[in-house]
PASEBA-1860 file (N, C-alpha, C; in nm, 3 decimals):
! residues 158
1> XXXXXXXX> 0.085/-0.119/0.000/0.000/0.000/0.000/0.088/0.124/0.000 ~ 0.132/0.156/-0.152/0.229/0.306/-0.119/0.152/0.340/-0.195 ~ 0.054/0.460/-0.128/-0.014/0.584/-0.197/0.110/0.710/-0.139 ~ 0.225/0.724/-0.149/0.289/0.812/-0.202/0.397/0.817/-0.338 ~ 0.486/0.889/-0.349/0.528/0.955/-0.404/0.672/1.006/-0.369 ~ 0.790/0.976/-0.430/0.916/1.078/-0.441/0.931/1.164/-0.565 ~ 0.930/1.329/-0.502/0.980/1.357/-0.607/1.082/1.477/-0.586 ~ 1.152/1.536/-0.689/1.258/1.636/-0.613/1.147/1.759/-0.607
9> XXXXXXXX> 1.257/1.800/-0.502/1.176/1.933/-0.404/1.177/2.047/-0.510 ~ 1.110/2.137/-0.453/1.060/2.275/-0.555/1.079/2.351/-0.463 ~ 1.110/2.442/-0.472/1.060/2.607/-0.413/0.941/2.606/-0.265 ~ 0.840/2.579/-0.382/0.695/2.574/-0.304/0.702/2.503/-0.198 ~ 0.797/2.375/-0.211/0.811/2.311/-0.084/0.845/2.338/0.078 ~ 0.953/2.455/0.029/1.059/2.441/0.186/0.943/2.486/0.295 ~ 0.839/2.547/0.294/0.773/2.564/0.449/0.692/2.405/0.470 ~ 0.675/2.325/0.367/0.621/2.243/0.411/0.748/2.131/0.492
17> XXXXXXXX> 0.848/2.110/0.410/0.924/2.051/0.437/1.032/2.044/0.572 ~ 1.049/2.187/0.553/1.051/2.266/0.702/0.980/2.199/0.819 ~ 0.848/2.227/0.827/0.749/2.169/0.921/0.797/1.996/0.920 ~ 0.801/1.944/0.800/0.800/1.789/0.835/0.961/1.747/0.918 ~ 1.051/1.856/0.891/1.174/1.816/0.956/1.158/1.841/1.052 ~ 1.117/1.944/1.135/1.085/2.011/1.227/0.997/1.910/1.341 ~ 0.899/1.837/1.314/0.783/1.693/1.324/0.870/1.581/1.350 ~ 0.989/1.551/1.215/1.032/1.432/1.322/1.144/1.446/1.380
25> XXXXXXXX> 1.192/1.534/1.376/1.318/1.573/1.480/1.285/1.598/1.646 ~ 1.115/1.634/1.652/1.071/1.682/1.755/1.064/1.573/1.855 ~ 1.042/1.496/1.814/1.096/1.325/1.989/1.189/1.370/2.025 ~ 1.309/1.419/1.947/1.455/1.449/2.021/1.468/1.527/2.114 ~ 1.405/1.662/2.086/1.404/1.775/2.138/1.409/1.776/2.291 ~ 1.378/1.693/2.349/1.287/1.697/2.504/1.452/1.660/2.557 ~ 1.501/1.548/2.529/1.616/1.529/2.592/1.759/1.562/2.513 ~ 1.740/1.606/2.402/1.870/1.673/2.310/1.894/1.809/2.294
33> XXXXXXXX> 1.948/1.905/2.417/1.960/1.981/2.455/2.007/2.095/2.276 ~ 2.110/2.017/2.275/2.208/2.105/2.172/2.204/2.027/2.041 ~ 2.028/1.992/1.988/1.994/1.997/1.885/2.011/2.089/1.823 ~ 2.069/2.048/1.673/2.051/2.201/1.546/1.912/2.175/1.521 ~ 1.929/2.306/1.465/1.771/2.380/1.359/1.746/2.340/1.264 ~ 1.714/2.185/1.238/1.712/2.126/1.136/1.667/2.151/1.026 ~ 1.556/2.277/1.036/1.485/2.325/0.958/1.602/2.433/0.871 ~ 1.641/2.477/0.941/1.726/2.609/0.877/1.802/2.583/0.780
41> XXXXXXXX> 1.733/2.675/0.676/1.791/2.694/0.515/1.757/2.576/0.443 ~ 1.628/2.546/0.465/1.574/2.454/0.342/1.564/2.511/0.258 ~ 1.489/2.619/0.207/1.489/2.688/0.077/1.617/2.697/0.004 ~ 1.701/2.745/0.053/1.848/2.759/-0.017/1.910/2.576/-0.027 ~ 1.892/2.472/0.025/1.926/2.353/-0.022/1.858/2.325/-0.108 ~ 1.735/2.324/-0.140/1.633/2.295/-0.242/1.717/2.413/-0.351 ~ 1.715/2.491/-0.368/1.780/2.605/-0.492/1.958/2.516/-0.519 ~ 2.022/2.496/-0.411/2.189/2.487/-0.469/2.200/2.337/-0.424
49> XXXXXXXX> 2.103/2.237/-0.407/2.191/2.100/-0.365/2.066/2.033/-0.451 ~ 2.100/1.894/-0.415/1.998/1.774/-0.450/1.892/1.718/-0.348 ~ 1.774/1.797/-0.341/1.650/1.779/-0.217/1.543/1.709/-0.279 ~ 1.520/1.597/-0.227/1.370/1.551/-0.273/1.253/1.499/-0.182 ~ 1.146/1.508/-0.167/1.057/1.533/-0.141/0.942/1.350/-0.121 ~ 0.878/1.314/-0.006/0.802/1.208/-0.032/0.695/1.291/-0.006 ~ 0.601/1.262/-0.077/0.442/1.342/-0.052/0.298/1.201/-0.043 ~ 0.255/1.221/0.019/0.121/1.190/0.012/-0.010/1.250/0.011
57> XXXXXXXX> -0.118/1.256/-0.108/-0.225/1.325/-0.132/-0.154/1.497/-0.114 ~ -0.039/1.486/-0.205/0.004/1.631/-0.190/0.081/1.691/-0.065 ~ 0.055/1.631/0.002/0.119/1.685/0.114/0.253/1.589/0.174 ~ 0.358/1.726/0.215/0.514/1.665/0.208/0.507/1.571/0.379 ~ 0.568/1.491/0.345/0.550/1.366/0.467/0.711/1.313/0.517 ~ 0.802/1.366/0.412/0.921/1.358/0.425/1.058/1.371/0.354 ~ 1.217/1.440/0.370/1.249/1.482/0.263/1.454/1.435/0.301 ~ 1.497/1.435/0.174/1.634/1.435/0.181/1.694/1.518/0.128
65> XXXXXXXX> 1.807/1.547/0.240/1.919/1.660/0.175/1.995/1.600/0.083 ~ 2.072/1.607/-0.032/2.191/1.566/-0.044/2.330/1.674/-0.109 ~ 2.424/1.668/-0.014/2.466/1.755/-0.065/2.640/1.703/-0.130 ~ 2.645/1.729/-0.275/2.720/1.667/-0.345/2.874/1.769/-0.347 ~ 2.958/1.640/-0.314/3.114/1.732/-0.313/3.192/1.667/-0.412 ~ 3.297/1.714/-0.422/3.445/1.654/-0.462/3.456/1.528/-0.525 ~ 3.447/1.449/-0.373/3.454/1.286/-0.409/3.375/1.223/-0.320 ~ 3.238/1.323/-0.286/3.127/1.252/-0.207/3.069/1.288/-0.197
73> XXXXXXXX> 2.915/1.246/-0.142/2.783/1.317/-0.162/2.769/1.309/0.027 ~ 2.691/1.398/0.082/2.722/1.434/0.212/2.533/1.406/0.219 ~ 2.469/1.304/0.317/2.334/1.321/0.330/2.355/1.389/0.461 ~ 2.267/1.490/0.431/2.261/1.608/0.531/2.143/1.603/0.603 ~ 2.091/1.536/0.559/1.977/1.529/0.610/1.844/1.419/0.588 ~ 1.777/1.354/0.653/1.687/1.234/0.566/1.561/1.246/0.690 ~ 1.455/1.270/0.689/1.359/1.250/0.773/1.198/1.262/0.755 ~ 1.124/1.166/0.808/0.995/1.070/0.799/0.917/1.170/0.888
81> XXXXXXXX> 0.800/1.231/0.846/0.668/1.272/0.943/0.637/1.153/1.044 ~ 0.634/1.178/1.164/0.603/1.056/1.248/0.479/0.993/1.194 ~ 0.354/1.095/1.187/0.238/1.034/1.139/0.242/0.910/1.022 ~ 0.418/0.866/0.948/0.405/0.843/0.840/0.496/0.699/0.850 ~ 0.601/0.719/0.986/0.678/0.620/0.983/0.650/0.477/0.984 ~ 0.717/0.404/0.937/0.686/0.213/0.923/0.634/0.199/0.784 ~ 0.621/0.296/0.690/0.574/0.242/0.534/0.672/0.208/0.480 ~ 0.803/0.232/0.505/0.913/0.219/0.381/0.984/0.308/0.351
89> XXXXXXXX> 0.947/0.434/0.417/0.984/0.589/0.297/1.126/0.570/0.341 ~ 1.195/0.556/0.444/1.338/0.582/0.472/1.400/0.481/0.442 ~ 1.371/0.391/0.401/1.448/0.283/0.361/1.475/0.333/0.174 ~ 1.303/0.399/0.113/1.335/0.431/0.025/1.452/0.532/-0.028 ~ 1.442/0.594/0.071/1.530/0.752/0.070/1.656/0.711/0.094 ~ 1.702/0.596/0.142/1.853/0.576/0.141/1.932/0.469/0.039 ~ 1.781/0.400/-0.044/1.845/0.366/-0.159/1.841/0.495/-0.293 ~ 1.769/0.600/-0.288/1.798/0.706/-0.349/1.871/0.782/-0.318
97> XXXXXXXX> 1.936/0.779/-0.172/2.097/0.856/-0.140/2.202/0.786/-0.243 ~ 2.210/0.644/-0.246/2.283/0.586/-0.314/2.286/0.599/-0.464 ~ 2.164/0.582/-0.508/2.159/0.583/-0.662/2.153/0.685/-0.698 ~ 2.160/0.789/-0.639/2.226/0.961/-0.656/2.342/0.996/-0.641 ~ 2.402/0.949/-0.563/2.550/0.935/-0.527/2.619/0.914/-0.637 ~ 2.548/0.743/-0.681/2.636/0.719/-0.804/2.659/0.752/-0.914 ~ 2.514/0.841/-0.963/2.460/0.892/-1.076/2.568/1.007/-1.075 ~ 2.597/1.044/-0.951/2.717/1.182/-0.978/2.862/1.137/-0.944
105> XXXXXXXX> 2.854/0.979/-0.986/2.976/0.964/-1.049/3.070/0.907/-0.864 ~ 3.035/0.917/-0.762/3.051/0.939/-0.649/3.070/0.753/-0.575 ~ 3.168/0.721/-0.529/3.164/0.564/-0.464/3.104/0.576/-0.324 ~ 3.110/0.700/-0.235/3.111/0.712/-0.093/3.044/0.834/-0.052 ~ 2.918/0.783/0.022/2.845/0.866/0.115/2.879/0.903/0.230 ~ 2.890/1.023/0.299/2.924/1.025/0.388/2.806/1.107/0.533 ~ 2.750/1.108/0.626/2.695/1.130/0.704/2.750/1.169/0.854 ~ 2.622/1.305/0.961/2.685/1.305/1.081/2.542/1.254/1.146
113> XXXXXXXX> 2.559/1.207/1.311/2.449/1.198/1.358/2.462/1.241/1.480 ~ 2.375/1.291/1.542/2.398/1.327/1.701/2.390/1.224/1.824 ~ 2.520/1.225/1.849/2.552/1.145/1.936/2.495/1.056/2.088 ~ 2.358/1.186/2.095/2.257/1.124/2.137/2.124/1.075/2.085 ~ 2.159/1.010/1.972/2.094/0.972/1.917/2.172/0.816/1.863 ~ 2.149/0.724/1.959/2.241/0.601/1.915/2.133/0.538/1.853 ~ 2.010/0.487/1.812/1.960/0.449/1.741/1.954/0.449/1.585 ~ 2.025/0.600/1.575/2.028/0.619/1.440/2.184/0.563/1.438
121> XXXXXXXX> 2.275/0.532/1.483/2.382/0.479/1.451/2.415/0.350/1.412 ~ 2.290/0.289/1.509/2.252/0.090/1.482/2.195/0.069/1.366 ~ 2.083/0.206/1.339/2.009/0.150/1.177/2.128/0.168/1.101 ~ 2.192/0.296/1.114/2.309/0.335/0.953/2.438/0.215/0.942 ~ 2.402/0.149/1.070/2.538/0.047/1.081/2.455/-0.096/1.037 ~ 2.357/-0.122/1.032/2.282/-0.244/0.997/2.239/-0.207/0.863 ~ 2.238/-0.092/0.780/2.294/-0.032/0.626/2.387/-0.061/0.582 ~ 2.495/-0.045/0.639/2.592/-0.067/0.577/2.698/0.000/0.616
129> XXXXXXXX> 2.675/0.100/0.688/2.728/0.249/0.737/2.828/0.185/0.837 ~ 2.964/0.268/0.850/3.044/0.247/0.929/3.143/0.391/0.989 ~ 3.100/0.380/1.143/3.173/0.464/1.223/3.309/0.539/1.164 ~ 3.338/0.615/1.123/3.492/0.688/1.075/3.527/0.777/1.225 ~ 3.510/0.830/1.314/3.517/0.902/1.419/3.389/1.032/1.468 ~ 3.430/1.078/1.584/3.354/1.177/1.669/3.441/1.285/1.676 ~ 3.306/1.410/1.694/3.402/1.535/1.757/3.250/1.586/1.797 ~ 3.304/1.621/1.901/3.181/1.664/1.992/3.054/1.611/1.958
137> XXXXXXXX> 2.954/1.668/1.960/2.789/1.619/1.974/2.779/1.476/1.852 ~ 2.898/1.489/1.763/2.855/1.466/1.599/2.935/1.264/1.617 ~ 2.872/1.180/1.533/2.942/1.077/1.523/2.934/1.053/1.346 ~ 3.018/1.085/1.315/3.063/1.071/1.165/3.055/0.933/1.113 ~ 3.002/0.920/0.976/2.975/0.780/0.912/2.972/0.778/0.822 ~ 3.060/0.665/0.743/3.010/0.689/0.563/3.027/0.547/0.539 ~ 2.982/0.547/0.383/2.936/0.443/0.302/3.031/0.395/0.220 ~ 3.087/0.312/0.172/3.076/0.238/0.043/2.995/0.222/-0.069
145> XXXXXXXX> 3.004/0.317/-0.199/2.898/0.213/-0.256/3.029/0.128/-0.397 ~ 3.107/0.113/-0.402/3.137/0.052/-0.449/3.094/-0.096/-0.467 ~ 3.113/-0.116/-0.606/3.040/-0.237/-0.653/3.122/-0.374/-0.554 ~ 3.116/-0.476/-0.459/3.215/-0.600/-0.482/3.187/-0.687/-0.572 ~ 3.332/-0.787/-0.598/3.346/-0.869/-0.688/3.326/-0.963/-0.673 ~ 3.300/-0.989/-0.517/3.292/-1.125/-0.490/3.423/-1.206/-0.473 ~ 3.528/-1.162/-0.510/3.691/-1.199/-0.507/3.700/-1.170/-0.376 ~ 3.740/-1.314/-0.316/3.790/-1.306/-0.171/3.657/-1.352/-0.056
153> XXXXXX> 3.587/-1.344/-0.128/3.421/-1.325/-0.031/3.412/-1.547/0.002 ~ 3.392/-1.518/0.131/3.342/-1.673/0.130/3.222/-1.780/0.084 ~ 3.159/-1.661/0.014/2.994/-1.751/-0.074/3.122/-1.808/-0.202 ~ 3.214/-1.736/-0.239/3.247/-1.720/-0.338/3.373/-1.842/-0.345 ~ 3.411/-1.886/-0.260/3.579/-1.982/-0.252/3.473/-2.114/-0.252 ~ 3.565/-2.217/-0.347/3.522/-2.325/-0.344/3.616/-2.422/-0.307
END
């Protein structure tokens, strides 16, 4: 049952999108003192990065930053309207971190998360995601997406 929708963000979006970051960041709030403003400067990511948008019956339910560098794409951001969580959308949104990544040519995602927030460290690590270090509030993580060959892999030795 997916009556939504991904699509990249517009203009028109950032107050909605705003609000939906704003919605599920808000569980944190109560005990995450030195939360950022997660909301701040959606409009200008939607204009200069890669933002897209899950909607249902029109209305934004959840959205990803991505912001593309050098020799990596940086998800800045990925988050689900509570009203919305358990359909799929974030699972969707992080195989479209990837297949955006690669599309810009890119092997490695890289991500921060707040350190009181260890749940999000068990999902990004049961992804695929692996710890690179900390500095203050932040626990740094990135990806692989490089293809394997299966060379060396034990499904693979006979």
């Amino acid at each position: 049952m997916s009556n939504w929708t991904i699509r990249r963000a517009e203009k028109k979006d950032a107050a909605a999108l705003a609000e939906c970051f704003d919605a599920a960041y808000s569980i944190y709030a109560p005990s995450i003192a030195d939360l950022p403003a997660v909301s701040d400067g959606i409009e200008d990511d939607i204009e200069r990065n890669v933002v897209w948008v899950v909607a249902r019956d029109n209305q934004v339910i959840g959205g990803l930053v991505l912001l593309p560098k050098e020799d990596h794409v940086v998800l800045a951001n990925v988050a689900i309207d509570p009203s919305a969580t358990g359909a799929g959308l974030g699972r969707a949104f992080m195989d479209l971190a990837e297949a955006e990544a690669r599309k810009l040519g890119h092997e490695k995602l890289c991500l921060s998360t707040h350190v009181d927030m260890p749940e999000n460290v068990r999902l990004y690590e049961h992804l695929g995601w692996h710890e690179i270090g900390r500095s203050g509030n932040k626990v740094h993580m990135e990806k692989s997406l490089k293809q394997s060959s299966g060379i060396g892999s034990s499904k693979n030795r006979r």
